[in-house]
MARBA-3410 file (N, C-alpha, C, O; in Angstrom, 1 decimal):
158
-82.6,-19.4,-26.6,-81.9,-19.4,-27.8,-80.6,-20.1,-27.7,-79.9,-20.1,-26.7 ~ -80.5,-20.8,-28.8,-79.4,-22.0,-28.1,-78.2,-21.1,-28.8,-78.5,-20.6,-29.9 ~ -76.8,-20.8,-28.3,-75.9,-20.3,-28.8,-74.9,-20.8,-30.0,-74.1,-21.7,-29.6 ~ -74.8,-20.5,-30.9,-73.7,-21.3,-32.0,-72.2,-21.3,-31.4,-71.7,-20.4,-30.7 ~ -71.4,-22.8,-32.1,-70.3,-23.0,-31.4,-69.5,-21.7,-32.6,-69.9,-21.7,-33.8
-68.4,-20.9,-31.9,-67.7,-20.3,-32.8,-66.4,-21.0,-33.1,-65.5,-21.1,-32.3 ~ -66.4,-21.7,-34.6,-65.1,-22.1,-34.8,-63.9,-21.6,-34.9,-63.8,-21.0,-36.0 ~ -62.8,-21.5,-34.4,-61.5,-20.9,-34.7,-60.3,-22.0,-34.5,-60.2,-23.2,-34.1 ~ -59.5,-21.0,-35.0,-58.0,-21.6,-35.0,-57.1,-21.4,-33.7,-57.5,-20.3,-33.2 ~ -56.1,-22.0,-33.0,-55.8,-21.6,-31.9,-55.1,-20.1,-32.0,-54.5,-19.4,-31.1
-55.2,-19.9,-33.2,-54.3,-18.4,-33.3,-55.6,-17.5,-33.2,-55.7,-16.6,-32.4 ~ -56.7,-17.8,-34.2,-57.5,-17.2,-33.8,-58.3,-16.9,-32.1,-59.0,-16.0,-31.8 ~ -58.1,-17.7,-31.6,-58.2,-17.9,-30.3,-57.6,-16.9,-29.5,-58.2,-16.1,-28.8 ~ -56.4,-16.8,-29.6,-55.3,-16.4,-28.8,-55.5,-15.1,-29.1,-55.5,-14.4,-28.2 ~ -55.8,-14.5,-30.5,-56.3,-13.2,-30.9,-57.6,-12.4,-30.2,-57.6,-11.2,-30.0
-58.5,-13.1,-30.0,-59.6,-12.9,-29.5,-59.3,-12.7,-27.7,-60.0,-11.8,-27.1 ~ -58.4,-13.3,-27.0,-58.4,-13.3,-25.9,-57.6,-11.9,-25.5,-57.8,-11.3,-24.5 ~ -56.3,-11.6,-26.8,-55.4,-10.7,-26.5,-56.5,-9.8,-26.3,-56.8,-9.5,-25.1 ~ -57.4,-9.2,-27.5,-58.2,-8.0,-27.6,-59.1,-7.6,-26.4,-59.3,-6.5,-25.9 ~ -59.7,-9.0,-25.9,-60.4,-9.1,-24.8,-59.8,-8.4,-23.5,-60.4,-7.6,-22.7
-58.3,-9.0,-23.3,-57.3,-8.5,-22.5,-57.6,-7.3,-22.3,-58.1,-6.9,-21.3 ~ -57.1,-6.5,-23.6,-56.7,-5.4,-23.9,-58.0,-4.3,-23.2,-58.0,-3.5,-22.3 ~ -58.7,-4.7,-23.9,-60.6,-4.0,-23.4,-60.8,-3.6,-22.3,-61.0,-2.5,-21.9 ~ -60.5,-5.1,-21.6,-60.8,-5.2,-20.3,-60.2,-4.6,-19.2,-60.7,-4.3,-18.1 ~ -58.5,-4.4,-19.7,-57.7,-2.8,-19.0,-57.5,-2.1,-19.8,-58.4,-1.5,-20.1
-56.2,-1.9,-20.6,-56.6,-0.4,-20.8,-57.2,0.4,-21.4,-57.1,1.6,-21.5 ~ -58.2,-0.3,-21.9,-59.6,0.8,-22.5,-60.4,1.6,-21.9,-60.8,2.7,-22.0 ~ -60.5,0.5,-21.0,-61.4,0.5,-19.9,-60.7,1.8,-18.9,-61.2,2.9,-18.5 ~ -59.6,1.3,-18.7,-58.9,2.4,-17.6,-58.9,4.0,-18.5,-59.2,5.2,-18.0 ~ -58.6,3.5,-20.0,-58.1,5.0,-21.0,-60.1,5.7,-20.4,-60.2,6.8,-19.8
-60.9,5.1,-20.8,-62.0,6.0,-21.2,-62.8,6.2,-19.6,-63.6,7.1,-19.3 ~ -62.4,5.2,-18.8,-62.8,6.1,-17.4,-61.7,7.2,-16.7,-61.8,7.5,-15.6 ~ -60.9,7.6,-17.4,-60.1,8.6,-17.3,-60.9,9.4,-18.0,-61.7,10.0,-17.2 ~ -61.1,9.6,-19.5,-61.6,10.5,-20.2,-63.5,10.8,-19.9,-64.1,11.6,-20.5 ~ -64.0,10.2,-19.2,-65.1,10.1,-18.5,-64.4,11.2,-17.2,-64.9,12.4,-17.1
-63.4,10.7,-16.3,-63.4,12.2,-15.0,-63.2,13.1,-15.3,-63.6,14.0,-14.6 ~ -62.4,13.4,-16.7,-61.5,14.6,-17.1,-62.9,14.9,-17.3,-63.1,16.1,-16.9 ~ -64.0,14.4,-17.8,-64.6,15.2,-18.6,-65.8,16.0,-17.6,-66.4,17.0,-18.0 ~ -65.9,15.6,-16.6,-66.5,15.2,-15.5,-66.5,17.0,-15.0,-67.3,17.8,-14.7 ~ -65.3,16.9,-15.1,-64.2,18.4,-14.4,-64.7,19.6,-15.6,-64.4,20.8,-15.5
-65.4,19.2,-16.4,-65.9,20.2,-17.1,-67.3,21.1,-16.4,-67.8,22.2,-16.4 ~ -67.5,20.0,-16.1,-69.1,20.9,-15.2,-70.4,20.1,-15.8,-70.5,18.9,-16.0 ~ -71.5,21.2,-16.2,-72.5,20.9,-16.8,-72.8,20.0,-17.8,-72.8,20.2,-19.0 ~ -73.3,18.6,-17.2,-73.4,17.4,-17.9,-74.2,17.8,-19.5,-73.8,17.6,-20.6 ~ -75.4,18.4,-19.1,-76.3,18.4,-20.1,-75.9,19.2,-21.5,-76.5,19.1,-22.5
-74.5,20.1,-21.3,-74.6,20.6,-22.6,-72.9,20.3,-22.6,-72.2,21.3,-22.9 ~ -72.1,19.0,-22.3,-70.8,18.8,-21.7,-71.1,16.9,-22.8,-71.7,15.9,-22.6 ~ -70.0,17.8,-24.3,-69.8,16.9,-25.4,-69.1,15.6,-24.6,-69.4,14.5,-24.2 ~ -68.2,16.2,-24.6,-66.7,15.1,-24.1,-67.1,14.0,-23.1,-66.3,13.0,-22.8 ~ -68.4,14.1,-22.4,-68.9,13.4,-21.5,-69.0,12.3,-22.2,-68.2,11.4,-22.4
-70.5,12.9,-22.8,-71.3,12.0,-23.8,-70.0,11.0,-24.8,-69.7,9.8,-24.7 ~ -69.7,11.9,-25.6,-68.3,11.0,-26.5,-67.7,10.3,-25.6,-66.9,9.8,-26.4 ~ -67.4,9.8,-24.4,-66.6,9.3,-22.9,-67.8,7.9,-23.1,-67.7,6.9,-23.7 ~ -68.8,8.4,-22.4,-70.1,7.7,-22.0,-70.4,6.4,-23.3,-70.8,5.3,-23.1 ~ -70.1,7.1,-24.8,-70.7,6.3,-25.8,-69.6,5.2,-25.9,-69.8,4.0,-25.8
-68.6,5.8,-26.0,-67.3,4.9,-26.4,-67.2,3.9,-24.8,-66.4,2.9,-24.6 ~ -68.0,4.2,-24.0,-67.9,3.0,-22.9,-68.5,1.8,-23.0,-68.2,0.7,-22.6 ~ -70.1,2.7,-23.8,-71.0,1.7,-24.2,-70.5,0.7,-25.3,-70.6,-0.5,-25.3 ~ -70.2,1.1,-25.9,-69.2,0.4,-27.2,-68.0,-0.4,-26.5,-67.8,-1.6,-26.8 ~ -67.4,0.1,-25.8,-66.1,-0.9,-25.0,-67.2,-1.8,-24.4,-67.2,-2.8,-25.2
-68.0,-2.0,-23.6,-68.6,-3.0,-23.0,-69.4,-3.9,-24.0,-69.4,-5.1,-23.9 ~ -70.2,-3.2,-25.1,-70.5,-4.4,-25.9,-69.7,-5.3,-26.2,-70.0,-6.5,-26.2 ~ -68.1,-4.5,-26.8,-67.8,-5.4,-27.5,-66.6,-6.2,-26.3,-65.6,-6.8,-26.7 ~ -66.8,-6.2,-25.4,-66.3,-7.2,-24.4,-67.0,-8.5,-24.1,-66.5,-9.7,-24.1 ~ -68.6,-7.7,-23.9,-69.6,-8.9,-24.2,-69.8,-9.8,-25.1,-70.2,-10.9,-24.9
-69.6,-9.3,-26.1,-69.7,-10.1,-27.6,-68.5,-10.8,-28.0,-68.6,-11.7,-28.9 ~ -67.0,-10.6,-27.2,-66.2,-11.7,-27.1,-65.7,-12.7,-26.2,-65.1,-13.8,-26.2 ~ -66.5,-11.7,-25.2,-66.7,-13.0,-23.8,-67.4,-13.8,-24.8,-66.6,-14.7,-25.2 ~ -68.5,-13.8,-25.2,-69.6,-15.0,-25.6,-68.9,-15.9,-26.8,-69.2,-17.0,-27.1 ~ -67.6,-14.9,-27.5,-67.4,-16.1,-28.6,-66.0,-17.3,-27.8,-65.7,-18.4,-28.2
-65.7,-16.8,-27.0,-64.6,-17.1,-26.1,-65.4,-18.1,-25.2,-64.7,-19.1,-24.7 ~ -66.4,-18.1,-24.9,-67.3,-19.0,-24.1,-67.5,-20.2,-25.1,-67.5,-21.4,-24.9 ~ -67.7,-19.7,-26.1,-68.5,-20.7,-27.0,-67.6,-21.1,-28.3,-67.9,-21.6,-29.3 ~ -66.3,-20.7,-28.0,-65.2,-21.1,-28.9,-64.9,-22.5,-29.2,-64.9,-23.3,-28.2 ~ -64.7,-23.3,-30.6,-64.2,-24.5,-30.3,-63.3,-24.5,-31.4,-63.6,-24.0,-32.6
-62.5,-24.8,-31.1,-60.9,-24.9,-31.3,-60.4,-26.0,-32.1,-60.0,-27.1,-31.6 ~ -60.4,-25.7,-33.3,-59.6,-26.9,-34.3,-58.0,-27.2,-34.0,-56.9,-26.6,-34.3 ~ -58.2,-28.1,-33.4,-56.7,-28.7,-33.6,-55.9,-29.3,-34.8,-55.9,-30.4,-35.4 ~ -55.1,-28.0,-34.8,-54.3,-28.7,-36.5,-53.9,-30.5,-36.4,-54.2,-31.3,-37.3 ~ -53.6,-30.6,-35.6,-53.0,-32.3,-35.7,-54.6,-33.2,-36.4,-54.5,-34.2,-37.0
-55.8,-32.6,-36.2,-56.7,-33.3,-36.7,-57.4,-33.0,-38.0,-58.5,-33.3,-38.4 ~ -56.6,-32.3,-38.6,-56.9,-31.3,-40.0,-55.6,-32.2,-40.7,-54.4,-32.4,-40.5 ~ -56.8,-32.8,-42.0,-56.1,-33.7,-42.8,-56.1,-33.0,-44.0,-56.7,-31.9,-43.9 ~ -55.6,-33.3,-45.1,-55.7,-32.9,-46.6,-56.3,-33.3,-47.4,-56.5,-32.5,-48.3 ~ -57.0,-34.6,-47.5,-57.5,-35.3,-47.8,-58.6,-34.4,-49.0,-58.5,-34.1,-50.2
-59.6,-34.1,-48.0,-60.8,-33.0,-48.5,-60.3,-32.2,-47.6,-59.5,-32.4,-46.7 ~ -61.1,-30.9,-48.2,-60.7,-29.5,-47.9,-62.3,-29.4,-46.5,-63.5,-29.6,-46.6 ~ -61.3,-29.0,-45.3,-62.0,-28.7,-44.0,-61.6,-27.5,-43.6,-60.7,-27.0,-44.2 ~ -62.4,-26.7,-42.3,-61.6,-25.8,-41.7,-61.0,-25.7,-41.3,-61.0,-26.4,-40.3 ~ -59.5,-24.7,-41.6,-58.2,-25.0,-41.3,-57.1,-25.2,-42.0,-55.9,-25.1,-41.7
-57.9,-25.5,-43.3,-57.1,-25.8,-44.3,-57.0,-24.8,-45.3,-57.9,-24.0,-45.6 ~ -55.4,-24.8,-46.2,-55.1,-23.5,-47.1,-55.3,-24.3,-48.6,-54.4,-25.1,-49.0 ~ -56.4,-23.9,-49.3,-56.9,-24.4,-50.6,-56.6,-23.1,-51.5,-57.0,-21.9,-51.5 ~ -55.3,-24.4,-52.4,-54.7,-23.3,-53.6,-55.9,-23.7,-54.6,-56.3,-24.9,-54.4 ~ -56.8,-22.8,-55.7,-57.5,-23.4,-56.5,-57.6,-22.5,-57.6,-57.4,-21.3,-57.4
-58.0,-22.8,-58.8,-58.2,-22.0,-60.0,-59.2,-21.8,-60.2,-60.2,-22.5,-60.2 ~ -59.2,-20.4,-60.6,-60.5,-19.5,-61.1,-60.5,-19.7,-62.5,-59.8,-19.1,-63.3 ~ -61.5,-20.8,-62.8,-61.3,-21.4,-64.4,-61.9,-20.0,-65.1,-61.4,-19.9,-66.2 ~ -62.7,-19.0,-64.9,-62.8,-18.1,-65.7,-61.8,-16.8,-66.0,-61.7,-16.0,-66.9 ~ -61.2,-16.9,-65.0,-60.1,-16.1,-65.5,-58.8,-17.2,-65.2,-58.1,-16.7,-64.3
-58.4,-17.9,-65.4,-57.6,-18.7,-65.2,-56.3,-18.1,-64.4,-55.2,-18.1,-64.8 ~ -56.9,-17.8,-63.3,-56.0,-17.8,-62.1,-55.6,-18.2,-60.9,-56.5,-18.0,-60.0 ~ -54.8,-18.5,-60.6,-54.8,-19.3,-59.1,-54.7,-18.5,-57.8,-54.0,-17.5,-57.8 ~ -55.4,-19.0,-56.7,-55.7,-18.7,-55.5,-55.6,-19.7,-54.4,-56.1,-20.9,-54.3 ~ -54.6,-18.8,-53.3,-54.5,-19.3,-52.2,-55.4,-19.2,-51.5,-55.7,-18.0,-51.6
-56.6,-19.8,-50.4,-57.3,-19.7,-49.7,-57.3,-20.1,-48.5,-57.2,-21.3,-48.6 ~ -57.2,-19.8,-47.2,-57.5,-20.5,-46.2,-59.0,-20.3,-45.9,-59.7,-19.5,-46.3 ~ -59.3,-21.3,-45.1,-60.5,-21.6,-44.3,-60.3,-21.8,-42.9,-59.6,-22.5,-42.3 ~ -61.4,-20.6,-42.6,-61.5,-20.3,-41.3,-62.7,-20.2,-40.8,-63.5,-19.9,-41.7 ~ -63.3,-20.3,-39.8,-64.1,-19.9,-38.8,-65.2,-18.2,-39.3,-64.6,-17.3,-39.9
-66.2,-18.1,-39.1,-66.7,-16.8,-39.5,-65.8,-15.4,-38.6,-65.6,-14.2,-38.8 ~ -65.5,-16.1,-37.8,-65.0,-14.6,-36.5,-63.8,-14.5,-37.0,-63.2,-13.6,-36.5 ~ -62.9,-15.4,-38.2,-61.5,-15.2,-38.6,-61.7,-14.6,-40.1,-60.9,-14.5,-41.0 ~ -62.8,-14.4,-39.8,-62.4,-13.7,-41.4,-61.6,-12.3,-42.1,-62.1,-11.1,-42.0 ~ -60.5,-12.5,-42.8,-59.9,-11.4,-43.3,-59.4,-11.5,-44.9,-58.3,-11.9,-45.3
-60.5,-10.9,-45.6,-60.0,-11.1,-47.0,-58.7,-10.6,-47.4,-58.0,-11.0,-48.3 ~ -58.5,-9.6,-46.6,-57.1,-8.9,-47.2,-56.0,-10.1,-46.8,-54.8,-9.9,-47.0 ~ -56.4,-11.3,-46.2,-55.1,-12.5,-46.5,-55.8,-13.6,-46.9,-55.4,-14.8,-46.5 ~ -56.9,-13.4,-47.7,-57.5,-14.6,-48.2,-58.1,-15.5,-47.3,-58.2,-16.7,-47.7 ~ -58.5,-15.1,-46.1,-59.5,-16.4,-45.3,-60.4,-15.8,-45.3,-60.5,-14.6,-45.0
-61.3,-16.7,-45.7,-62.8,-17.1,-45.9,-63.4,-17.6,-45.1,-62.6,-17.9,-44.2 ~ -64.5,-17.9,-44.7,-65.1,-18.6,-43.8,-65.9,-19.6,-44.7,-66.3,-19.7,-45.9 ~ -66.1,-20.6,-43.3,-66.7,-22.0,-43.9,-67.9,-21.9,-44.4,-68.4,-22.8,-45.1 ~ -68.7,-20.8,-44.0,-70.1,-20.3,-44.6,-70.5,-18.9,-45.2,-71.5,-18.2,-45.2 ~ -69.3,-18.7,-45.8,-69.2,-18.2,-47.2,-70.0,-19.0,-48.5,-70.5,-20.1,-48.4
-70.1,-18.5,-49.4,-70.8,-19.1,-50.7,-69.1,-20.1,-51.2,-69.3,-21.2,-51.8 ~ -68.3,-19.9,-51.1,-67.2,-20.7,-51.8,-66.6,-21.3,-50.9,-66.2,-22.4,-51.1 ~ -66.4,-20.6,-49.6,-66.5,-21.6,-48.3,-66.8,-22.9,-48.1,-66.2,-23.9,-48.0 ~ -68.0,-22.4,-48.2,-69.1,-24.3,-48.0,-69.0,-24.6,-49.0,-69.1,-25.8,-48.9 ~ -68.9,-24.3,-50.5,-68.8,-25.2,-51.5,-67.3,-25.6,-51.6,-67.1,-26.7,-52.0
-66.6,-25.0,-51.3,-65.1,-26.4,-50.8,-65.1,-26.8,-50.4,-64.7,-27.9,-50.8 ~ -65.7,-27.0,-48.8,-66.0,-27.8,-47.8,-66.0,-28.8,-48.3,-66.8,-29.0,-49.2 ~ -65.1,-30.2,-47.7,-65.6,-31.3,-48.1,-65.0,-31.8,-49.3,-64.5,-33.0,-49.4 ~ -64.9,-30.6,-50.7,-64.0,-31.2,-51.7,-62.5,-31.7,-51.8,-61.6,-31.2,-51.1 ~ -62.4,-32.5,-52.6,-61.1,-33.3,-52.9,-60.5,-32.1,-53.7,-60.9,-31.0,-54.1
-58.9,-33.0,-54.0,-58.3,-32.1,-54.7,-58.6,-32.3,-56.5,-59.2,-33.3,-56.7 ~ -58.4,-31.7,-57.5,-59.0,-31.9,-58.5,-60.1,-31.8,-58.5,-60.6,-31.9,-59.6 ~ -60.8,-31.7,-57.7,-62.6,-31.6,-58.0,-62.7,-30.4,-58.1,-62.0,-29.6,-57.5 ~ -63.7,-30.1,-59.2,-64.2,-28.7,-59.7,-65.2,-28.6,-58.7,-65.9,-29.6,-58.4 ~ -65.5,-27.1,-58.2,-66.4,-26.9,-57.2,-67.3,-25.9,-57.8,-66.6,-24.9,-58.2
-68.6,-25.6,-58.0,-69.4,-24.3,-58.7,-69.9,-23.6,-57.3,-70.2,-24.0,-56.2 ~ -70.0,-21.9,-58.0,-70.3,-21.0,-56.9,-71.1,-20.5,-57.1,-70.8,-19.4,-57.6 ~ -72.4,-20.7,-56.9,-73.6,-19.2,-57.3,-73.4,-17.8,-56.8,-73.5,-17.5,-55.6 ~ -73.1,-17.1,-57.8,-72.8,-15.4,-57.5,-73.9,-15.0,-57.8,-74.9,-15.6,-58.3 ~ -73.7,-13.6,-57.6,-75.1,-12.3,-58.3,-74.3,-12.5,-59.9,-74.8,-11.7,-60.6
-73.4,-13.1,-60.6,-72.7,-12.4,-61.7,-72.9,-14.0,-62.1,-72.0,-14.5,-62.9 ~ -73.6,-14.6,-61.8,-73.4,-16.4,-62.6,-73.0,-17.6,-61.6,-73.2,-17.5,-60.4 ~ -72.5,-18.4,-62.0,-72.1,-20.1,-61.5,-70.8,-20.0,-61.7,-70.4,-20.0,-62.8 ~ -70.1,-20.0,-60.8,-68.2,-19.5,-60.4,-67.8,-21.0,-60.6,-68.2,-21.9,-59.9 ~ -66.8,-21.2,-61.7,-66.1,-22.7,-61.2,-64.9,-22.6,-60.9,-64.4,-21.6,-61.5
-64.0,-23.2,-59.9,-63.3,-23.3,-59.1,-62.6,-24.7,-59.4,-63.5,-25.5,-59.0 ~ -61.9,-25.1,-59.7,-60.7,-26.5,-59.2,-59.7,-26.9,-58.2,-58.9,-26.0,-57.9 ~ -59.7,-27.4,-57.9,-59.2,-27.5,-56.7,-57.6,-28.0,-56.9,-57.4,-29.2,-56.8 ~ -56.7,-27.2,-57.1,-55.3,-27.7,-57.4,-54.4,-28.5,-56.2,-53.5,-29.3,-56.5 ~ -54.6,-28.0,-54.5,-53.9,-28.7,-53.5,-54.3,-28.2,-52.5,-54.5,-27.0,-52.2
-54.3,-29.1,-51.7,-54.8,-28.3,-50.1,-53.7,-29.2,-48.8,-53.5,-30.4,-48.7 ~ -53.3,-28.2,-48.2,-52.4,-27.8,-47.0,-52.9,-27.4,-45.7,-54.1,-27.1,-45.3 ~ -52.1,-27.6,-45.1,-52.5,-27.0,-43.7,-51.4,-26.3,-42.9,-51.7,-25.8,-41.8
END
């Protein structure tokens, strides 16, 4: 299975590596503590705190695995090569919601940066990939469950 490159930003980058950090001691240290403590209780088979220790290890180590792999397969936009021109990843696309006629900040990011609560999107989102690529002034349409979304493209930044 060939692995997909994960796009990010060097901040997103740097984010990924802190958590990774973080995982990899003191989680790791916090829940093999709570693994001996629990240990000191006795009887495994009917001994909760184990199990709750044991699960949350399994879960610490996935998700170490699953950022080793995006950290392996990270590739890294360099702002200096992010133009304005058309809207790419990387870039913050102010644009109008022609049906309610309101404007929106957007950045475009990478799938693994995604956080709507500050408005980044990813590039393979449904409004994502349909900016991708647009100029400024170009109307962009969105297929939703609710209709064909148009969008304008008022300025894009980086």
């Amino acid at each position: 299975m060939e692995e997909k490159d994960v796009i990010l930003t060097q901040e997103g980058y740097e984010k990924l590596e802190e958590e990774l950090n973080l995982l990899k001691t003191d989680k790791r240290a916090e829940i093999a503590e709570r693994i001996k403590v629990a240990l000191g209780f006795g009887d495994l088979s009917e001994n909760s705190e184990y199990d709750e220790a044991k699960t949350a290890q399994a879960e610490n180590e996935n998700r170490i695995a699953e950022l080793e792999n995006k950290v392996r397969h990270a590739k890294i936009i360099d702002e200096k090569d992010i133009d304005t021109d058309t809207v790419q990843i990387g870039n913050i696309v102010k644009v109008l919601d022609m049906e309610f006629d309101e404007k929106i900040d957007y950045t475009i990011v990478g799938s693994t940066e995604v956080n709507l609560a500050e408005n980044k999107i990813s590039n393979e989102s449904p409004l994502g990939s349909a900016l991708l690529g647009a100029k400024k002034n170009h109307v962009v349409e969105v297929k939703a469950p609710a209709g064909v979304m148009k969008y304008k493209i008022l300025d894009i930044t980086k």
